[in-house]
PLY file of the C-alpha trace (Angstrom):
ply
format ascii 1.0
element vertex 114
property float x
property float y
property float z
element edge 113
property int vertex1
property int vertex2
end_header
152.31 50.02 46.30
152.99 52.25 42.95
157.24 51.12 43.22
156.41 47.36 42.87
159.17 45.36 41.76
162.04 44.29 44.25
165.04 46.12 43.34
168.67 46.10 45.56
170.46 49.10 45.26
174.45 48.49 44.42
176.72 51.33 45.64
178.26 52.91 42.64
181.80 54.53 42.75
181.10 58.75 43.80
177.31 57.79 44.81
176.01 56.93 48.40
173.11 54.86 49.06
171.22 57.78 49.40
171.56 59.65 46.36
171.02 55.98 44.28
167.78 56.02 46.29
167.13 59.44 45.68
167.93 59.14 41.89
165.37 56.12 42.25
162.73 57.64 43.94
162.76 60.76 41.86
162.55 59.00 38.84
159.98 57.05 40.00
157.81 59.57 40.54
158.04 62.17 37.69
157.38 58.89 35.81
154.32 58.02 37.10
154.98 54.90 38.67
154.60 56.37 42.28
151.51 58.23 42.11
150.81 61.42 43.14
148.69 61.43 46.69
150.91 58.33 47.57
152.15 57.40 51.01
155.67 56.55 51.42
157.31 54.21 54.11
160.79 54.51 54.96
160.52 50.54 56.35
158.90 49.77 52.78
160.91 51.25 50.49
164.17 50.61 52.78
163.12 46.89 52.02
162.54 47.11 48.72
165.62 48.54 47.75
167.54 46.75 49.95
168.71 49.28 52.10
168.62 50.52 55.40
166.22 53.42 56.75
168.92 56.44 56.69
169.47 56.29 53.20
166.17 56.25 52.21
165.19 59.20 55.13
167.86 61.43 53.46
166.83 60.92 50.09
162.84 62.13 51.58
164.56 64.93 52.73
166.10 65.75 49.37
162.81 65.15 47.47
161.00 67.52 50.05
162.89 70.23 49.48
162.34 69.64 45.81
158.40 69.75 46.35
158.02 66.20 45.17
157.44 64.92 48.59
156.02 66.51 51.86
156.11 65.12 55.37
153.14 65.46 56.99
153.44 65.10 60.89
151.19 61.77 62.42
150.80 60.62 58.43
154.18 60.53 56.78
155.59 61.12 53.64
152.89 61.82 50.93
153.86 62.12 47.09
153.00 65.34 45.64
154.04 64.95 42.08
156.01 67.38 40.27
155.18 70.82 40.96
154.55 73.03 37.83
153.21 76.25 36.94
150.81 76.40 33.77
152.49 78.27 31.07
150.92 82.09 30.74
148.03 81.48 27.76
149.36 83.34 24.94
147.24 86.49 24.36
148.34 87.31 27.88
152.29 87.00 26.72
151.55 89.17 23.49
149.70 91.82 25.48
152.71 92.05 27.90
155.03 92.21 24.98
153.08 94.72 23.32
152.81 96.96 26.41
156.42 96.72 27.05
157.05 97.95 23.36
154.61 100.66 23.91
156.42 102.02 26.82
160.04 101.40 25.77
160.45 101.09 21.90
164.32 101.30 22.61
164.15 97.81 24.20
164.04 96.21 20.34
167.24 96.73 18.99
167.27 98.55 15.66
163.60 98.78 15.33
161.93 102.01 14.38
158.62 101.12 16.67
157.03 104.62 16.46
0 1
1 2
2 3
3 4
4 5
5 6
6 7
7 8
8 9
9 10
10 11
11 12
12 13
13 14
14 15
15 16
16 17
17 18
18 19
19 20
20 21
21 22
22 23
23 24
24 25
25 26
26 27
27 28
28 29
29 30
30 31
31 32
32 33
33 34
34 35
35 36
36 37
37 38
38 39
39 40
40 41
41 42
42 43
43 44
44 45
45 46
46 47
47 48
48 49
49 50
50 51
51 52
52 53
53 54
54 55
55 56
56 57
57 58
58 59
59 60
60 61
61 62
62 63
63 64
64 65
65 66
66 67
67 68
68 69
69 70
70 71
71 72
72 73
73 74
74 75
75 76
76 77
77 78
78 79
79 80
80 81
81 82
82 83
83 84
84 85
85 86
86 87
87 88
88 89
89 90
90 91
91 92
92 93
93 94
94 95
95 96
96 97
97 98
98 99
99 100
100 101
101 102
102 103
103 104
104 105
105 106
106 107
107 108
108 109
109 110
110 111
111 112
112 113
């Protein structure tokens, strides 16, 4: 597995188990060392953390309803990575801009766009 390295969570004061292996998890993945396309065990990485199963089915729960993770009935939990959108390629932005100047010149403050 991609989370190799045995590692016992210790309870620190304001976090439960499950946001430490949450907080774990997460940074596991947006760093690469789960990779995307993963599978995920709760018995696995209950074990390697040194925790028990609920802790580690909340924190899927939280990571799902980031889009990091999705449960996939009869297969598990499968990483998905961190979920981006491409940034618009620039001619496109300065078109918009321009159009939006076009139509309202008043939306630049104290310009004199004919």
């Amino acid at each position: 597995m991609g989370y190799a390295g045995s590692m016992a969570i210790e309870r620190r004061l304001g976090n439960t188990k499950a946001d430490q292996v949450y907080a774990w998890l997460q940074n596991a993945i947006i760093s690469g060392r789960v990779a995307e396309g993963e599978h995920l065990r709760q018995e696995d990485v209950a074990t390697q953390l040194g925790v028990s199963q609920t802790p580690v089915r909340e924190a899927f729960r939280r990571l799902e309803s980031e889009g990091l993770v999705e449960h996939v009935p009869n297969r598990g939990t499968i990483v998905r990575g961190i979920p981006w959108k491409p940034p618009a390629p620039p001619l496109d932005v300065l078109a918009r801009r321009w159009s939006e100047l076009v139509d309202d010149p008043e939306s630049v403050p104290g310009s004199d766009f004919p």
